[in-house]
N, C-alpha and C positions, 0 to 999 in steps of 0.2 A: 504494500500500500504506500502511496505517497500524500504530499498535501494538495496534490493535482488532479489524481485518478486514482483509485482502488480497483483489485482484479485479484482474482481468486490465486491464492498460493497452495493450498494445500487443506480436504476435508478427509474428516476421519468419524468412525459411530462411534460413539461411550461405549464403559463395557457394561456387564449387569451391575457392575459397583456406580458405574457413572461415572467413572475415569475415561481420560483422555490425556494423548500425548502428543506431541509437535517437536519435530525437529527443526531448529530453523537458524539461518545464517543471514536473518536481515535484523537493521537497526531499531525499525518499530511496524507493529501491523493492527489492525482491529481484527476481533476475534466476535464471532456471531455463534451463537447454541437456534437453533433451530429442532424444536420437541417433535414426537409423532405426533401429529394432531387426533390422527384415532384413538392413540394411547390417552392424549392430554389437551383434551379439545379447549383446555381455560386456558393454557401458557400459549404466550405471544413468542416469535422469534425476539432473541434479546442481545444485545453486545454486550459486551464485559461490563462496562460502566453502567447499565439497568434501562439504556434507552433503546426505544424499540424503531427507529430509524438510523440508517447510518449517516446522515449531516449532523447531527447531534452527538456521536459516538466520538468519545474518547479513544485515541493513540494509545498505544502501550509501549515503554521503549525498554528494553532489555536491555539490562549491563550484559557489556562482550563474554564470551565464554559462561552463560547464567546460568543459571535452571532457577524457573520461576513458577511457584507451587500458588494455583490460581482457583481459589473456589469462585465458582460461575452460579448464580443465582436469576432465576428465571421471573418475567414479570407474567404477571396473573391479568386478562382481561377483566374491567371495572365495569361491564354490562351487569344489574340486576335480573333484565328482563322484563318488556315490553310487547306492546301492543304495536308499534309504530318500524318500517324497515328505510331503507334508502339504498336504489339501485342507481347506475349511473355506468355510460360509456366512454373509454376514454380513448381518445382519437391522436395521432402524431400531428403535433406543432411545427412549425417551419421546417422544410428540411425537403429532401429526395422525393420522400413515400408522405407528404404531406395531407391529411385527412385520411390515414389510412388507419383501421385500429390498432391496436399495441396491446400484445397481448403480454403476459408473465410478469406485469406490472406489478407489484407489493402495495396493495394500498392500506394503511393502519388509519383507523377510526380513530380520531382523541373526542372526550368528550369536553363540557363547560370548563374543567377545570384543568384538562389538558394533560388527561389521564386516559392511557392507552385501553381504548373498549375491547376492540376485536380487530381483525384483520383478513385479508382478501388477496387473492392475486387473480389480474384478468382473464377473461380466458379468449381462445382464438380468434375471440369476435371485440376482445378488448369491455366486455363486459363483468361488473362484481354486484356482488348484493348484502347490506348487512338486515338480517332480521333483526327480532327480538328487541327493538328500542325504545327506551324511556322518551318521554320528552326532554330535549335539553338542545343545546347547541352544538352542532357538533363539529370539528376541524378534520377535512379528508386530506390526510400528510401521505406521501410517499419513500419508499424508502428506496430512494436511490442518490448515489451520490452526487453535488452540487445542487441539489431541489433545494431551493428556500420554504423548508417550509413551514417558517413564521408569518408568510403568506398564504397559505392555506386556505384553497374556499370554506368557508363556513356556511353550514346545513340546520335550519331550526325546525327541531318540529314538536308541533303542540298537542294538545289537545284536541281542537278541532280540524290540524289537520297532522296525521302522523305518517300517511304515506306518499313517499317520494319516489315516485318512479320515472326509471329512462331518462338521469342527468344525464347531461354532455359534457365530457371536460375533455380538453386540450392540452397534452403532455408536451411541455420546451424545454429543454437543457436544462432550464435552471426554475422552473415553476409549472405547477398544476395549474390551469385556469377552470373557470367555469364557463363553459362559452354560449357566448352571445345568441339567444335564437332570433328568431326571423321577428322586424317589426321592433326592435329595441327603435325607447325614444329617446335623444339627445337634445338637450339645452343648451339653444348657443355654440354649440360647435366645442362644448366644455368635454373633456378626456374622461368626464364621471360618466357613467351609463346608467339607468334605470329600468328595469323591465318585469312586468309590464305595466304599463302605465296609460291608462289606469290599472287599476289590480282592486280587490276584495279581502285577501289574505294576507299573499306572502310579495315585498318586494325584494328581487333580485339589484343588488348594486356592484358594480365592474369600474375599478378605476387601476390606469397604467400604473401608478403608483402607491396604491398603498391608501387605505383611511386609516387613521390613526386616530379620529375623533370626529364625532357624527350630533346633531344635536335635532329634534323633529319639534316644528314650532303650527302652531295650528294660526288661524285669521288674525285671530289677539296678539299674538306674540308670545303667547303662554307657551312653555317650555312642556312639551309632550311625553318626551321620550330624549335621555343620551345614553352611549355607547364609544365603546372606545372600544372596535373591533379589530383594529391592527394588521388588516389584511385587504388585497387586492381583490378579492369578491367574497361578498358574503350575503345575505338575507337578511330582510329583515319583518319579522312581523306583526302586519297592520290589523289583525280583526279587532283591536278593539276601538279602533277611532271611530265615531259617528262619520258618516259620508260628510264631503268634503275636501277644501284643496288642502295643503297642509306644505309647509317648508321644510327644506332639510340644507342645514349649511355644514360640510365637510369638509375637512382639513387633512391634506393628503401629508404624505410622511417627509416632504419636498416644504413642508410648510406653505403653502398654499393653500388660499381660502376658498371652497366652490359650493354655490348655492342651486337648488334646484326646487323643482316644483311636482307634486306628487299627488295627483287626484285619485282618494280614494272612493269607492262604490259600494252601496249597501244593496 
């Protein structure tokens, strides 16, 4: 592994004690346990350090000539169990095979507090699904190296509504997106996106860089709803406004201030 690219040195299976061994003649590598999922359908793939993506994962650097005696602790998915799932496609971002889907993808569920739920990996058609969900917020992280994924689309679901089916997201080098469907509405030629809008429920919000602070003001100027979502798309939702236009002034991570307009329908 380097601090440019990571690539596979060498796997090996535990034995019935759980032991494992490595022979190795490099400076520093991360180190991934990967559980039978039959055997242990609640353990998440985990790195040494307890995080369950590799852009977050800790190096390890071995003194020359070491032997380094390493207990490897598994993280447990934080799903109690719900009524509510969220499926979603994920499609190639710029590139050769542009729109085409991607499959063998790793996607890991975090929930509100950014606690790894469950996990997925795509399949041929670049398709996952997580059942069983509570209401909450949820961040779909990927685990491959260079993903930001402190940008992470964010997924809400509620009560009134808990099924999410058939997202689209768009895989780039260095971010998931949630992409755009047909008919988004733009203000002003502003880089925030809104969709759709109008809406009843859920708004979808898309900005090239990053909200870092969101604030929802109704005709009055009375202060509705804030958020400090910290991510290039996420949800947000509206069932409980009374119908109605309502403001939303966003502050991207660029510091930049952007207002827009959001007509809700009952």
């Amino acid at each position: 592994a380097g601090l440019d690219s990571v690539y596979v040195i060498d796997s090996t299976v535990t034995d019935a004690l759980g032991y494992f061994s490595f022979g190795l003649g490099i400076d520093s590598f991360l180190l991934k346990v990967s559980p039978d999922s039959s055997a242990y359908p609640m353990l998440m793939p985990t790195y040494y350090d307890g995080q369950t993506v590799v852009p977050s994962a800790d190096f390890i650097y071995p003194d020359y000539c070491d032997t380094l005696n390493i207990v490897h602790e598994l993280v447990s998915g934080s799903n109690p169990g719900g009524p509510g799932f969220v499926s979603g496609i994920v499609s190639q971002g710029a590139g050769r095979a542009e729109g085409d889907p991607v499959s063998g993808v790793v996607i890991v569920l975090m929930d509100g507090q950014l606690r790894p739920v469950d996990y997925r990996t795509t399949n041929s058609q670049g398709e996952f699904r997580f059942d069983g969900l509570t209401n909450d917020d949820y961040a779909v992280n990927v685990d491959q190296w260079g993903i930001k994924n402190e940008l992470a689309p964010i997924i809400t679901l509620t009560a009134e509504s808990n099924e999410i089916d058939s997202l689209e997201f768009v895989l780039y080098s260095d971010r998931l997106e949630l992409a755009k469907p047909k008919g988004v509405s733009e203000f002003d030629q502003d880089p925030i996106r809104l969709f759709p809008n109008p809406t009843s429920d859920v708004l979808s919000i898309s900005s090239p860089k990053g909200v870092t602070h969101m604030t929802m003001f109704d005709q009055d100027g009375r202060v509705f709803r804030e958020l400090s979502p910290r991510s290039m798309n996420f949800q947000l939702n509206v069932k409980s406004p009374a119908s109605g236009i309502y403001f939303l002034e966003m502050t991207d991570d660029g510091g930049s201030v952007h207002h827009a307009e959001v007509v809700i329908l009952r």
